[in-house]
C-alpha positions as CSV (number, residue, x, y, z in Angstrom):
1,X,20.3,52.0,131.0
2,X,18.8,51.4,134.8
3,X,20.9,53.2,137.2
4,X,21.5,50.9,140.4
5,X,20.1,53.7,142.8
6,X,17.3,55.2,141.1
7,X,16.4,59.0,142.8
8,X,13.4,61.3,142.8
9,X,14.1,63.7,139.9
10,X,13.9,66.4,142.0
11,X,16.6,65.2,143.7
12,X,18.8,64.3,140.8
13,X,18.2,67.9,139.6
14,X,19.1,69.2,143.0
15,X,22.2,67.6,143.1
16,X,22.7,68.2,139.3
17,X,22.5,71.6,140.0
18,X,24.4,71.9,143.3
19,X,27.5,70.2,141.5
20,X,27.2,73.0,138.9
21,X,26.9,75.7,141.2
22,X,30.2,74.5,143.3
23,X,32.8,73.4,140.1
24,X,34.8,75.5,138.0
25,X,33.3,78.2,136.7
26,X,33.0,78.7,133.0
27,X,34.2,81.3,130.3
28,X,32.0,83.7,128.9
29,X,32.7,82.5,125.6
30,X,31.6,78.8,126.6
31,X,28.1,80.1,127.9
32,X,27.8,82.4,124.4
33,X,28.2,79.2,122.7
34,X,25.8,76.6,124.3
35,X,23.3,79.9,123.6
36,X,23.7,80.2,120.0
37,X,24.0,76.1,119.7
38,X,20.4,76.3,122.1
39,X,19.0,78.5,119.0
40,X,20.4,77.5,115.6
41,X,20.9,73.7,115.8
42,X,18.5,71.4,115.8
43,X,19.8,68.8,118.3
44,X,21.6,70.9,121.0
45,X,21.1,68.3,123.6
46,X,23.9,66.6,121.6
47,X,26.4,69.4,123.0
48,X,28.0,68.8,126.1
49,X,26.2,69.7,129.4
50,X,27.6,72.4,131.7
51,X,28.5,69.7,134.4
52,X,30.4,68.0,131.8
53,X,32.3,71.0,130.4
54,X,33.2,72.1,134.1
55,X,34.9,68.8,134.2
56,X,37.0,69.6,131.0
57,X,38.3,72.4,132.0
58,X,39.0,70.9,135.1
59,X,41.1,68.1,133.9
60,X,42.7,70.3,130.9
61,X,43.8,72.7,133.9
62,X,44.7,70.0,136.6
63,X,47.0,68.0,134.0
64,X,48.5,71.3,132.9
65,X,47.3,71.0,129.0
66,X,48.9,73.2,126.5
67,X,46.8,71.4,123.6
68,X,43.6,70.2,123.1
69,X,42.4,68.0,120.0
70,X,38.3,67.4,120.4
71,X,37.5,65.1,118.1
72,X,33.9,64.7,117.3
73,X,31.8,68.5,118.7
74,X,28.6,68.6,117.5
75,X,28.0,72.4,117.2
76,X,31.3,73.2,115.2
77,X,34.7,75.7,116.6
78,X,33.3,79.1,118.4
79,X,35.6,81.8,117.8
80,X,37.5,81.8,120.9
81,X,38.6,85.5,122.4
């Protein structure tokens, strides 16, 4: 898909990474499992990206969620502490 305004990729990864820096942080337990998908899956790129998960939690905390059903991970249920 062509994007309508097409950046520099240093730019995009700027920006990418600005946006990162500046949203919710994660939980431990989130960063230990993008790791261990990174080194025993073969497609990790399917997992979410940080940016993405940021925005989870995000929502799940703005709309107050008690329960979440994910339908569909790629790397399986990381034992949650």
């Amino acid at each position: 898909m062509q994007e309508v305004v097409s950046f520099p990729p240093e730019v995009n990864e700027k920006v990418g990474q600005y946006c990162i820096d500046h949203s919710v942080s994660l939980p431990g337990y989130f960063k230990e499992h993008k790791e261990y998908t990174e080194q025993n899956y073969p497609n990790p790129e399917k997992m979410v990206s940080t940016l993405q998960a940021q925005f989870f939690v995000w929502l799940a905390s703005d709309r107050k969620a008690k329960k979440i059903l994910e339908i569909g991970c790629s790397s399986g249920i990381f034992p949650f502490r």
